[in-house]
N, C-alpha and C positions, 0 to 999 in steps of 0.2 A: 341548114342551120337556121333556126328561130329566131328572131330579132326581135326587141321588142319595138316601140312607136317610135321613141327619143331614138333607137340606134337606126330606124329608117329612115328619119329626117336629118339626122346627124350625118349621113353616108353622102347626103347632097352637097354640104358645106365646101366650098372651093378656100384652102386655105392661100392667106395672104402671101405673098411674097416682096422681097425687095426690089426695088426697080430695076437693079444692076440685074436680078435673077431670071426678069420676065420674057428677056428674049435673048438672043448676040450676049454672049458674053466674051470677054478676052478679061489676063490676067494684069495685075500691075502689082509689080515687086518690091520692097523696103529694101531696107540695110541689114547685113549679116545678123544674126541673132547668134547670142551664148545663153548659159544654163543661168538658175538663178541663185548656183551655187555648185561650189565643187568643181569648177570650171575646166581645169584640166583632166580632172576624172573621168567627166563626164565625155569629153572629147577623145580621149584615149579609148572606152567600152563605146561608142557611137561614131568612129571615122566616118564614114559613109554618110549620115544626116546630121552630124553635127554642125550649125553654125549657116545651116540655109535659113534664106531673107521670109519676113512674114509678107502675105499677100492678100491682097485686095482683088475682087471683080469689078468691074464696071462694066459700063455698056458697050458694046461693039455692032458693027456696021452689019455685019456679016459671020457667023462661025459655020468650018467646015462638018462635015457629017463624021461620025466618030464613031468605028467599030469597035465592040468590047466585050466581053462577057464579065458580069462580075459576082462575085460573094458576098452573102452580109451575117455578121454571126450577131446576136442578141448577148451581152454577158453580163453576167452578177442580177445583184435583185432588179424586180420590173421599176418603173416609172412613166408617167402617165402620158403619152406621147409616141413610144417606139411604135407603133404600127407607122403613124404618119412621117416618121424619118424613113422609114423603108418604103411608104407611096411617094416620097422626095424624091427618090432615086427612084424608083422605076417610072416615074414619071417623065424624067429628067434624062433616062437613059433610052426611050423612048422617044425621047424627042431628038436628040440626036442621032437617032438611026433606029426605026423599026425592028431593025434585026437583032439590036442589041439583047441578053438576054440576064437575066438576075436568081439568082439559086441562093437560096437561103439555108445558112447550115442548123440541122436543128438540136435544139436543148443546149444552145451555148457552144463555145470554141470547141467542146467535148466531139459535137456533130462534126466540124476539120477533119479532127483526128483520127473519128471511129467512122469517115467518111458516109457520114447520116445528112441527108439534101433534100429539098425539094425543088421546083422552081414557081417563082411568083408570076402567075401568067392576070392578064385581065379578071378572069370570071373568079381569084380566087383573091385580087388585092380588090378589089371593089365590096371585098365582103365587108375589108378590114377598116376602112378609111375614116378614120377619126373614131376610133375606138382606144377604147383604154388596155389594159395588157399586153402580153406579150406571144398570148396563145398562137398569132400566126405561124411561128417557127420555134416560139419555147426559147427560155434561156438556161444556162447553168455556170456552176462555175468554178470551171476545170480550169488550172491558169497554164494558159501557151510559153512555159518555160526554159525544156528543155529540149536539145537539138534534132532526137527521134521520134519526136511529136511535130517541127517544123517539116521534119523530112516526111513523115507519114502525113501531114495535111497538104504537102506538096503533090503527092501523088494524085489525091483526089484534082487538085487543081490545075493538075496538066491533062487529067483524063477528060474535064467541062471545058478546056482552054479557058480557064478564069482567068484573066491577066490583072484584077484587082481583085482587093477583100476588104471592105468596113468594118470596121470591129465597134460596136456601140456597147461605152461601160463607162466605169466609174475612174477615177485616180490609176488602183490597181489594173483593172484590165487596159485603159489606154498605156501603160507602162510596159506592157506587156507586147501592145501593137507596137510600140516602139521600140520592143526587142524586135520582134519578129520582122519588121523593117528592117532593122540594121543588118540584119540575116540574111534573107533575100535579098538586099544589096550586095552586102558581101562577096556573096557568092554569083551575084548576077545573073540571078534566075527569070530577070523580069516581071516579079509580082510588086506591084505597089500595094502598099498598105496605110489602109488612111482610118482615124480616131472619129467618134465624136462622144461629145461630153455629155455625160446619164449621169444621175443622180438624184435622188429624193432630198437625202442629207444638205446636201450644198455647199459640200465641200471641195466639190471639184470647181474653185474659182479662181481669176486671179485678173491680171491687167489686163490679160485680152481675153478670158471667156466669162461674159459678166453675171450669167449663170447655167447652172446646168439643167436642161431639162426634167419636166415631172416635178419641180421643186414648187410651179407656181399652183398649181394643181392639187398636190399634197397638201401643201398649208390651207389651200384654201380648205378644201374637205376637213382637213381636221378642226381646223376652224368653226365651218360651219357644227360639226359635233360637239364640239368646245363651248359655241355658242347655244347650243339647244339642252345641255349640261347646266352651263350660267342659268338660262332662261328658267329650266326645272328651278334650280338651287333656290332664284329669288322669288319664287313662288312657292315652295314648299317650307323656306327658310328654317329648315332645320338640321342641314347636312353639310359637311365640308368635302366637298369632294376631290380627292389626288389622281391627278390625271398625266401617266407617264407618256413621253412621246419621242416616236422611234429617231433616231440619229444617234448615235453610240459612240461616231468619233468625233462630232461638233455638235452646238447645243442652238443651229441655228433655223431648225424646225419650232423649238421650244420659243426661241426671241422673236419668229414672225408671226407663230400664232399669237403670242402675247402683244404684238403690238396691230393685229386684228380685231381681239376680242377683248382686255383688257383684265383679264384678272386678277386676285387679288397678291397674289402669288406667284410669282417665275423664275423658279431659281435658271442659273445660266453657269453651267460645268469651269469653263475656261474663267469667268470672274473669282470661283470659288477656289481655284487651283491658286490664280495670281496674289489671291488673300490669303492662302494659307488655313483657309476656314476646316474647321476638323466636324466631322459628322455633329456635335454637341454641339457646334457652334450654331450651323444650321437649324438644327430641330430649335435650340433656344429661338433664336428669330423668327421662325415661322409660329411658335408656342406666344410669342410676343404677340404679333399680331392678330392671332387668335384671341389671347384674352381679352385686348383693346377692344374686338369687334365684341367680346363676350358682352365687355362692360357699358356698351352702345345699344345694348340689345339685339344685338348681328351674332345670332350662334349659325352662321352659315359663312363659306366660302368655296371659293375655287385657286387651286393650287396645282401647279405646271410645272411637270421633272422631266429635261431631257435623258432618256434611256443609259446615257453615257456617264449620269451622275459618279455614280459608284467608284469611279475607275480615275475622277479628278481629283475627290478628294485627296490631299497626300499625305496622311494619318493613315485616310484603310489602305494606299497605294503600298504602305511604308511596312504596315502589317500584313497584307496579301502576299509581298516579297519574303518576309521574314517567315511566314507560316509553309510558302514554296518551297525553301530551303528548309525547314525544318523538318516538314511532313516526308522531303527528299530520304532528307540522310536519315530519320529517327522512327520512318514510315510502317516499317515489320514490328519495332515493338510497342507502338501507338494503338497500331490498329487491332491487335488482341484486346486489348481493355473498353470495358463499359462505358458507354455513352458518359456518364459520369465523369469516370477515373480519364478521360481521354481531355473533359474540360478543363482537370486541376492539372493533366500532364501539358497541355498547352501553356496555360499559364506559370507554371512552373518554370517551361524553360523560354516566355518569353522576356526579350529584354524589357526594364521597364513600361518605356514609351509605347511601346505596343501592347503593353499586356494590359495599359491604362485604355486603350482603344477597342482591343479586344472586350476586359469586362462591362463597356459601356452598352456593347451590344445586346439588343435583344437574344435569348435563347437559340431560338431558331436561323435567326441571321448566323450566330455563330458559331452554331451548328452547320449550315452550310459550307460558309469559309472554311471549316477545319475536316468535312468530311467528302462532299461532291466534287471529285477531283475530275479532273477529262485526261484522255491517256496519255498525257504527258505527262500526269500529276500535277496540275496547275489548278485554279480554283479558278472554278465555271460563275466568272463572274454575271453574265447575262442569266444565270436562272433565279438569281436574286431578284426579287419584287420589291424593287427600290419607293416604290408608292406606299406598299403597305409598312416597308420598314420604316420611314420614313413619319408616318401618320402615326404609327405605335409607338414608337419614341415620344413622338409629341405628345400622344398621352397620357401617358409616364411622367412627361416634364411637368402636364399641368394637372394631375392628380396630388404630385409633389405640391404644387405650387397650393393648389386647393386645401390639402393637409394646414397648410401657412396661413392661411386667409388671404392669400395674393391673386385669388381666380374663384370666378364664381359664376360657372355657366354649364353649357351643356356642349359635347364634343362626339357627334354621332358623325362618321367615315364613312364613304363611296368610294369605289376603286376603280381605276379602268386604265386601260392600256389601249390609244388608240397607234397605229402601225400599219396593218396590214389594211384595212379600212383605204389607206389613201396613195397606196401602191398601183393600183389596178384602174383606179378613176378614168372613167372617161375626159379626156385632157380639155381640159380649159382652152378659150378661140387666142388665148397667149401660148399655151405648149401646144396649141396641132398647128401654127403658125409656125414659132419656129423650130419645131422637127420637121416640119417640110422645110423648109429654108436649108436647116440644117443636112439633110438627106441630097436637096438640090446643090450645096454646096458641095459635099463629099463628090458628087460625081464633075463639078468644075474641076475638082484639085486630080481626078484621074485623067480625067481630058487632058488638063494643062502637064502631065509627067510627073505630080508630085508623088511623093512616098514618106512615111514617118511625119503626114501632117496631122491632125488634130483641124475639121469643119470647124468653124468660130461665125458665130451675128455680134456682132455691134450695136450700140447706140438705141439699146432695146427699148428705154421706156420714151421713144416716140410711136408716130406711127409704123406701121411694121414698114410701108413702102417706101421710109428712110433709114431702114436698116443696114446695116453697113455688112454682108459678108466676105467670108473671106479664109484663111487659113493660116496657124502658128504651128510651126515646127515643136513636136512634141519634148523635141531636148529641151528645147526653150525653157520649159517648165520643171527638169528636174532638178533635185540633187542627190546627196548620199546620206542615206538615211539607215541606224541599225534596223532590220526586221527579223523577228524568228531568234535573236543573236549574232546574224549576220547582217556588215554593211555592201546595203543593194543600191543600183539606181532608182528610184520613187520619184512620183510627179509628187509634189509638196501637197500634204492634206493644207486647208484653208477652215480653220478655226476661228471664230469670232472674236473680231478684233475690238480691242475693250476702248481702243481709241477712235473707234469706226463711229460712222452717225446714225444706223438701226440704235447700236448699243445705249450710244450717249442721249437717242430720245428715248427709250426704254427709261434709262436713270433717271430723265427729268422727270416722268408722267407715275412712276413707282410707288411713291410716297404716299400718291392721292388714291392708287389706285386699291391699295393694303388699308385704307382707313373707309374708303366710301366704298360704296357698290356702283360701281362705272361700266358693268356688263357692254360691252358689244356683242348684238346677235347678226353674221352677216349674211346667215342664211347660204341657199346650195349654191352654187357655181351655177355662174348665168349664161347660157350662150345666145339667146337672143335676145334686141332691148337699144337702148342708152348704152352710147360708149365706155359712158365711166359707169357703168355697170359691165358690160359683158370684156371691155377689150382691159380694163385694170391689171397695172402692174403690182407686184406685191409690194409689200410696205417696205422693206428690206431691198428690193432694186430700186425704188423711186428714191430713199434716204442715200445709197451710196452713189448713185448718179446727183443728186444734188435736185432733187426736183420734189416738188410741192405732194404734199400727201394730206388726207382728208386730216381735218382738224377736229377732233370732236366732245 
C-alpha cells in the first residue's frame, strides 16, 4: 500500500491518553442508572442490563494479565477516527497479554452474520494508525435485529472463541448492541458487548457522551471548504453561494461550521420547526437579506442549509404526509395521466393548506414530491437539492420584488453540497486522541465483566491527560420511540437545543453577520504547531462546557 508523506509522518504520532488510561487500571462504580424515559418499558425489554451503575477508571497499583480474544465491527457511515478506536484496542489488549487476539468483522455487523473476518495483527494495524476511513475492515449497515442473525453471529464467535465484540456506530447501531447484549445475557452465552459513540452528525450526545467522534474533524474540514468558498465569494464579489451540509437528522454540522467561519447565512432545521416557519417564510428572509447587501453594494454572499432542512419545515412535512396518503390510495389512476393533468389532479384533491404549499413550489421540486417515490411509495425526500430549491425561490421572490422597485441588484448562484468531503478526513490530534482513549476504554469495561455498556471520555475540552474515562450503560440512554410505525427501544437523537449556548451565541453574532462581510477563513486541520492551533476544541464543545472560545 502507497502512502503518501503526511500519512508517513502521521503513522508516528503516539496519541494522548488519560492518566487513569496510561498504566493499572481498576474500575470504580456509581449509583444504579434508569432510562431517560419510558422507564418501566425499558426495564421489562432489557432485564439483564437494565439499571447497572455508570463507571469510572482510575489508577491502580497493579492489574492482572487478562486473556481474551475479541471482535470489533465498524457500522453505518465512516467518521474520522475509527481506525485509531481499533489501534485503542489492540493496543490495550496487547498489553494485557500478548496472546490476546482481535479479528475484525468486515463491511459492518453484515461481516457477524455472513461470518466475513479478518484479524488485526502488527504489520497490518501499523498501516492504519491515525488515518482517516474505515477501509481497514469496511463498514456497513445491516442492523443486528433479529434472533437468526444473533444465533448465526454466534456461531462464528464460538468458532475464534471471541468472548467480546465492540460494535462502533451511531444512535441506531449502539441500540442495536444493546439488543444484542440483552440477548447474549439472556441466554448466558458469555459474550459481552460493549458500544462506542460514531457519529459526524452529533447527534449521538447527551450528559455523559459530550461528543461523538469524527464530529471535530468534519466541521473542521468543512469549514475549512466553507472558508476557502467565503474567501473566493469576497474576492470575486459577484456570487451568492448555497452551500448544503450533511446531518439530515440535526442541524448541528450546519451551527458549528457557522460559528467557525461566520456566514452570512445559516439557517438551523430545529429553530425553523419551533417557529413554525413555512418554506415562503424562509426564502422571504434569506430574499431580505440579499437585497439589503444588494443596496450596500454586496451582490455576494454565503448561505448554510443543514441537509435535514426539508424534512423540519411543517408546511412541506404536513404536505409530504398528505401527498403519501394520497399518491397511496389514488396511485393507479394518478399515474396514467400526463405530467400536466397529474399537477391539476394533485391540486385538485389537495386540501387547502397544502395545495397553498404545494403551488408555492418551484416546478421541479413539485414534481419530485408527487412523482419519485421509494418502494414503499414515500417521497425520496434526500434527492431533493434543498440548496438549489432554495436559491430559485429566492429568485423568484426578488424578481417579484424588482418588477416593484423594492430590489435592485444582481443575484448570480453557486451550489455545492459538502458531505462526503469530511467523512473520511484524516482525524484531527482531538479525534485520533480520543478514539484511542475511546478503543482503550472499550477494552477496560471487557476486562472489568461489563456488557450492554457504551466507552464514554469526559471533561473533553481540557487537556486530554485530564480526561475522565470510563462507561454508561447503554439503557441509560434510551427510550420509546415510534420508528418505521412501530414503537421500538431508541437511544434519543440529540437535536440542537434552541436553549443551549452554541445556539444562543449563533443568535447573538447573526444579525452582524447578514449585514457585514465577517468571513472566517480557518484554513486545513493542523496537526503540528501551537496548542491552540493543533489540539482546538470545536466551538460547539468549548460553548456547552462553559469554556472561553476565540472571540473575533
Amino acid at each position: 500500500m502507497e502512502t503518501s508523506a503526511l500519512q508517513k509522518e502521521r503513522a508516528g504520532y503516539q496519541p494522548k491518553l488519560p492518566k487513569a488510561l496510561k498504566g493499572a487500571v481498576k474500575i470504580k462504580e456509581g449509583e444504579p442508572t434508569q432510562s431517560v424515559d419510558n422507564h418501566e418499558e425499558i426495564k421489562k425489554l432489557f432485564p439483564n442490563t437494565y439499571g447497572m451503575p455508570l463507571v469510572e477508571f482510575v489508577p491502580a497499583e497493579k492489574q492482572e494479565s487478562f486473556r481474551i480474544n475479541v471482535g470489533v465491527i465498524l457500522s453505518g457511515g465512516q467518521a474520522p477516527g475509527g481506525h485509531n478506536v481499533i489501534s485503542g484496542l489492540y493496543d490495550e489488549l496487547k498489553k494485557l497479554n500478548p496472546e490476546n487476539r482481535l479479528f475484525g468483522f468486515l463491511m459492518g455487523p453484515g461481516g457477524l452474520v455472513d461470518h466475513n473476518y479478518i484479524e488485526i495483527t502488527d504489520v497490518l494495524m501499523n498501516k492504519y494508525r491515525n488515518t482517516g476511513g474505515f477501509d481497514l475492515i469496511g463498514s456497513g449497515r445491516t442492523k443486528l435485529e433479529k434472533e437468526e442473525q444473533f444465533e448465526k453471529g454466534l456461531e462464528i464467535i464460538r468458532e475464534l472463541d471471541i468472548k467480546a465484540l465492540v460494535i462502533v456506530g451511531g444512535d441506531d447501531s449502539n441500540t442495536n448492541a444493546c439488543v444484542l447484549a440483552e440477548y447474549y445475557a439472556a441466554k448466558k452465552y458469555g459474550v459481552q458487548v460493549i458500544g462506542c459513540p460514531k457519529t459526524i452528525d452529533g447527534d449521538l450526545k447527551n450528559d455523559q457522551i459530550e461528543t461523538s467522534f469524527g464530529f471535530d474533524t468534519a466541521t473542521k474540514t468543512y469549514s475549512e471548504l466553507i472558508g476557502n468558498i467565503a474567501r473566493d465569494c469576497n474576492s470575486a464579489r459577484k456570487y451568492w453561494h448555497f452551500i448544503k451540509l450533511m446531518g439530515r437528522s440535526a442541524s448541528h454540522i450546519a451551527l458549528e461550521c457557522a460559528l467557525q467561519t461566520q456566514p452570512n447565512i445559516c439557517l438551523i432545521s430545529e429553530e425553523i420547526e419551533a417557529k413554525d416557519l413555512s418554506l415562503n417564510d424562509i426564502v422571504e428572509d434569506i430574499a431580505t437579506v440579499v437585497a439589503r447587501r444588494a443596496h450596500d453594494g454586496r451582490n455576494y454572499g454565503v448561505v448554510l442549509i443543514p441537509e435535514g432542512l426539508i424534512e423540519f419545515i411543517p408546511s412541506i412535512g404536513r404536505l409530504i404526509e398528505e401527498l403519501n396518503d394520497l399518491l397511496a390510495e389514488h396511485g393507479n389512476d394518478y399515474k396514467d395521466l400526463d405530467i400536466d393533468a397529474q399537477r391539476a389532479y394533485i391540486i385538485e384533491h389537495l386540501s387547502e393548506g397544502n395545495k397553498a404549499t404545494f403551488e408555492t413550489l418551484p416546478e421541479g421540486v413539485a414534481r419530485q414530491l408527487s412523482l419519485d417515490r421509494d418502494p414503499h411509495g414515500n417521497v425520496q425526500v434526500s434527492l431533493i437539492e434543498t440548496e438549489r430549491l432554495i436559491s430559485d425561490m429566492v429568485a423568484m421572490k426578488l424578481n417579484k420584488w424588482a418588477k416593484q422597485g423594492k430590489y435592485n441588484g444582481s443575484f448570480a448562484t453557486l451550489h455545492h453540497f459538502l458531505g462526503y468531503e469530511g467523512r473520511c478526513a484524516a482525524p484531527s490530534n482531538f479525534d485520533a486522541d480520543y478514539c484511542y482513549s475511546l478503543g482503550t476504554s472499550a477494552v477496560q469495561l471487557i476486562a472489568n465483566g461489563k456488557t450492554g455498556y457504551m466507552a464514554i471520555i469526559k471533561n473533553t475540552t481540557e487537556k486530554a491527560e485530564d480526561w475522565i474515562a470510563g462507561g454508561v450503560p447503554i439503557t441509560m440512554m434510551m427510550n420509546i420511540e415510534r420508528r418505521n410505525g412501530e414503537l421500538k427501544p431508541v437511544i434519543r437523537k440529540a437535536l440542537v437545543e434552541l436553549d443551549g449556548a452554541p445556539f444562543k451565541e449563533f443568535v447573538k453574532l447573526r444579525s452582524k453577520w447578514a449585514k457585514e462581510t465577517s468571513y472566517i477563513y480557518p484554513g486545513p486541520v493542523q496537526y503540528w504547531g501551537p496548542s491552540d492551533v493543533c489540539d482546538q476544541t470545536t466551538r460547539t464543545l468549548a460553548l456547552e462546557q462553559g469554556k472561553e472560545v476565540f472571540v473575533f
